[in-house]
TORKOL-4160 file (C-alpha; in steps of 0.2 Angstrom, whole numbers, padded with zeros to 4 digits, m for minus):
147
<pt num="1" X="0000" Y="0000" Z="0000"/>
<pt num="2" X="0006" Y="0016" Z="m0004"/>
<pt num="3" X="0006" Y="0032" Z="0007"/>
<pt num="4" X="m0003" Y="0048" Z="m0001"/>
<pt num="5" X="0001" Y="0065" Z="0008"/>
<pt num="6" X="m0016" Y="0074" Z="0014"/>
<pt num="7" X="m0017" Y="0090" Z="0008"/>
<pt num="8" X="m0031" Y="0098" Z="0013"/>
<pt num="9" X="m0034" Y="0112" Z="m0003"/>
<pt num="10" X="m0038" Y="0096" Z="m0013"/>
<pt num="11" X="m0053" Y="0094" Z="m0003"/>
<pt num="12" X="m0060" Y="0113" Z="m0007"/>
<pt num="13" X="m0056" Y="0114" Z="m0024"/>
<pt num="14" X="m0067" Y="0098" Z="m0025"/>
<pt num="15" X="m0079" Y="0108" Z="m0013"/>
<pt num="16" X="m0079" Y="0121" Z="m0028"/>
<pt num="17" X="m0080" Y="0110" Z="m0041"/>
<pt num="18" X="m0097" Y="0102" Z="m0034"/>
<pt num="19" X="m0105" Y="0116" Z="m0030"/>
<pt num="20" X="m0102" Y="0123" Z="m0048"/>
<pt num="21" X="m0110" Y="0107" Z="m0056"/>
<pt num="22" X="m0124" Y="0107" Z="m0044"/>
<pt num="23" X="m0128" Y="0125" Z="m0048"/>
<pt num="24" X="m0122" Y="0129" Z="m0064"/>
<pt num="25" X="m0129" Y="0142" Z="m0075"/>
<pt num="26" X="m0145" Y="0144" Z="m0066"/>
<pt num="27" X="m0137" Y="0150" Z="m0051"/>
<pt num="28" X="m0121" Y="0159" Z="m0057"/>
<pt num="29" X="m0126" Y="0163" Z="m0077"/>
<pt num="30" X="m0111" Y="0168" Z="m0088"/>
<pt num="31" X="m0116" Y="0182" Z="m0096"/>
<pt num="32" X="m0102" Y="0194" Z="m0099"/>
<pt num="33" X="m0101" Y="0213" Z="m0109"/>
<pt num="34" X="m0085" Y="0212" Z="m0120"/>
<pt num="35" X="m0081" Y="0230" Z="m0116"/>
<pt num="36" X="m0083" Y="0228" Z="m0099"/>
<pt num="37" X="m0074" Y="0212" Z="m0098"/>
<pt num="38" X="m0057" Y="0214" Z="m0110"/>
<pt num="39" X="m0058" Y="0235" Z="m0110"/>
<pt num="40" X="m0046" Y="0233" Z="m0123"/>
<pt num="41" X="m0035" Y="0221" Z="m0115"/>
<pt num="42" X="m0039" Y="0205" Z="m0126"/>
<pt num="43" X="m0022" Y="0196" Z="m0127"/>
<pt num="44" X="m0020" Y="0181" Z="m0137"/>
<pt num="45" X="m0012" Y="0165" Z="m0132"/>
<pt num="46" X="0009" Y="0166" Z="m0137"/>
<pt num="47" X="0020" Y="0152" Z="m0139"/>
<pt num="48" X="0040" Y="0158" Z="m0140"/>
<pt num="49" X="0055" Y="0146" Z="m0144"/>
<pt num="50" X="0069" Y="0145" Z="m0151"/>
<pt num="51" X="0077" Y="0132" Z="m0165"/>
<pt num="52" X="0094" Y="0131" Z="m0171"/>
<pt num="53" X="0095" Y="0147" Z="m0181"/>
<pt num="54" X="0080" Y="0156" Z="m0177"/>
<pt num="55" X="0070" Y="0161" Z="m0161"/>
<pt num="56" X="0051" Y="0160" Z="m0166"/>
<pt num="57" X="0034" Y="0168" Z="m0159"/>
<pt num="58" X="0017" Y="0160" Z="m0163"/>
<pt num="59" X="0001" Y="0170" Z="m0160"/>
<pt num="60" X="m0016" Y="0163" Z="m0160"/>
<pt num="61" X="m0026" Y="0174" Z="m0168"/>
<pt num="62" X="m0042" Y="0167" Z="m0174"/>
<pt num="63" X="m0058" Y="0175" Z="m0185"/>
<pt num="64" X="m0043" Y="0190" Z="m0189"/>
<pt num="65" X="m0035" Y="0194" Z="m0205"/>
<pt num="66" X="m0018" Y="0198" Z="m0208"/>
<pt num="67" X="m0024" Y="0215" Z="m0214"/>
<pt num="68" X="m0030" Y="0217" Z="m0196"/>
<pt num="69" X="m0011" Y="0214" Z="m0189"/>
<pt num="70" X="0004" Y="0225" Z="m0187"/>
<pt num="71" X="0022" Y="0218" Z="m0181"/>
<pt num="72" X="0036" Y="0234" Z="m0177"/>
<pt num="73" X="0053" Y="0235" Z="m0169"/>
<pt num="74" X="0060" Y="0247" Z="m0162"/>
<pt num="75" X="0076" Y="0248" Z="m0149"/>
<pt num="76" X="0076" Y="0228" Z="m0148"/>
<pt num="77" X="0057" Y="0226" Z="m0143"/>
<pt num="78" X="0048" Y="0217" Z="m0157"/>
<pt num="79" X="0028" Y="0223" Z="m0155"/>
<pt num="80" X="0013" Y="0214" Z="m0162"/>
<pt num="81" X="m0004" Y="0221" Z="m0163"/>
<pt num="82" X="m0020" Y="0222" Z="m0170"/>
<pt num="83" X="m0038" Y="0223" Z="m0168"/>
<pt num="84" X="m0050" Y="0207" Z="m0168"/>
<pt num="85" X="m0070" Y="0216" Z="m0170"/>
<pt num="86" X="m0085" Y="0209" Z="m0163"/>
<pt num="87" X="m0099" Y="0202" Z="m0173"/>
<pt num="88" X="m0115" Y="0209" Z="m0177"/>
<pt num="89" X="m0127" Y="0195" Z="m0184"/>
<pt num="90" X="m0136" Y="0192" Z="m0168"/>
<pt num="91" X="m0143" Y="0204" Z="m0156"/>
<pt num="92" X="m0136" Y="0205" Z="m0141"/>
<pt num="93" X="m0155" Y="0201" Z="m0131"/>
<pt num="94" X="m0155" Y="0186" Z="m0140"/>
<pt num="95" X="m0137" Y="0182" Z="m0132"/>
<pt num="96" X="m0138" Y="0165" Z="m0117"/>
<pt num="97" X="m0119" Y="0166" Z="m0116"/>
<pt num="98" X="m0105" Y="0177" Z="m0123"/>
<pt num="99" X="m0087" Y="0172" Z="m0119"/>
<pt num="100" X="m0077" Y="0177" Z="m0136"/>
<pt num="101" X="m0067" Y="0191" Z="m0132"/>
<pt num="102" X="m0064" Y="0204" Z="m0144"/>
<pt num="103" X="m0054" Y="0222" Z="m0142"/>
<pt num="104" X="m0036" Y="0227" Z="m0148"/>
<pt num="105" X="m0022" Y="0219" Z="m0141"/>
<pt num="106" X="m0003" Y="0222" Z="m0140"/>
<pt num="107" X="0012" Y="0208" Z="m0135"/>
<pt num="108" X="0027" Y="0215" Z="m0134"/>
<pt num="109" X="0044" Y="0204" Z="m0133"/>
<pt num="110" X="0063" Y="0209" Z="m0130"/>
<pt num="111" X="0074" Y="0203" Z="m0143"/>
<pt num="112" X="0091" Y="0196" Z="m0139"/>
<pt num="113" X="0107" Y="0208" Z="m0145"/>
<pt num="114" X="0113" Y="0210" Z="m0161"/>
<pt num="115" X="0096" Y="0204" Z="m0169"/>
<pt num="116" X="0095" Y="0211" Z="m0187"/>
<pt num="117" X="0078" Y="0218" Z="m0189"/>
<pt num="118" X="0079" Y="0218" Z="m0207"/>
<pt num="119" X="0077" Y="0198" Z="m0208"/>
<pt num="120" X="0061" Y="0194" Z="m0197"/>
<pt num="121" X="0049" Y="0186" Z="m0207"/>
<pt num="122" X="0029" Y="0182" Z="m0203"/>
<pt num="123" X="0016" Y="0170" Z="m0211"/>
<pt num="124" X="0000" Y="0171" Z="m0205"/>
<pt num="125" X="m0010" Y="0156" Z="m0207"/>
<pt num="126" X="m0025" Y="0148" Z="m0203"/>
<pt num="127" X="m0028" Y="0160" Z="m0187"/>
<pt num="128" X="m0008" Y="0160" Z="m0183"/>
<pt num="129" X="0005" Y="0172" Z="m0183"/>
<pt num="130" X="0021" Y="0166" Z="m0185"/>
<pt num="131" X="0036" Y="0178" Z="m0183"/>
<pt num="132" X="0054" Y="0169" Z="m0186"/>
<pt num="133" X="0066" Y="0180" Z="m0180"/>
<pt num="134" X="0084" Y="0173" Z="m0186"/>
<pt num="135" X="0098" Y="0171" Z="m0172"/>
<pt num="136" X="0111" Y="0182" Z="m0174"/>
<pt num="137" X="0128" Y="0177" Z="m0176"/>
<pt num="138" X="0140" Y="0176" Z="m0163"/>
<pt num="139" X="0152" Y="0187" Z="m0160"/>
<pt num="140" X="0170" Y="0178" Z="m0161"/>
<pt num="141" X="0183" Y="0184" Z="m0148"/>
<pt num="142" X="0198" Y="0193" Z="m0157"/>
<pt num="143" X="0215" Y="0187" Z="m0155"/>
<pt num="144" X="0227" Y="0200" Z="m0153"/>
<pt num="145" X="0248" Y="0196" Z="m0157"/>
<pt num="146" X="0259" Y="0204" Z="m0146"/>
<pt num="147" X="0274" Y="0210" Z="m0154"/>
């Protein structure tokens, strides 16, 4: 038999949990204003990595259109944004839930030294953003002869 430690936060999040099923929506309904609740503050999910020669940023941006995206750098900060526009087909008394947030949004990133600007590339597709951002190269220690 194996010994489990008691911790005793596992039993109120459970608590939580519970509750929320028993009640759901009819007690708590979800019903939110998109200005109230992003107030232009909408940031989309980021992913940054790096591969062998490039350090890469990918930006979910769904229901946007590259049109609708800008990318700048300035003073080694690479800046992406844009503005993702709420819909208008259904009235908003006929609304039973709202969670899709919709606003403008900035990320901004530091780049690392010695990044030229010049060669960053972005796709955009299928509600990503991809920015590449090639490495730079290293600098080589100079070796001076004494004579």
């Amino acid at each position: 038999m194996q010994l489990v430690r008691w911790n005793p936060w596992n039993d109120v999040r459970l608590l939580g949990k519970s509750l929320y099923r028993m009640l759901g929506d009819t007690a708590f309904p979800a019903r939110y204003d998109d200005s109230e609740l992003t107030n232009g503050r909408w940031l989309p999910a980021v992913d940054v990595y790096e591969t062998d020669d490039a350090y890469v940023v990918k930006a979910e941006l769904p229901g946007m259109k590259k049109e609708d995206i800008t990318i700048d750098v300035k003073d080694g900060i690479l800046t992406v944004r844009g503005e993702r526009c709420s819909e208008t087909e259904v009235k908003e008394k006929r609304y039973h839930r709202k969670e899709r947030v919709f606003g403008s949004f900035q990320r901004s990133f530091s780049l690392p030294e010695g990044v030229a600007s010049e060669n960053i590339t972005a796709e955009f597709k299928n509600g990503i953003l991809t920015v590449s951002i090639p490495r730079p190269e290293e600098k080589k220690p100079k070796q001076i002869k004494v004579h």
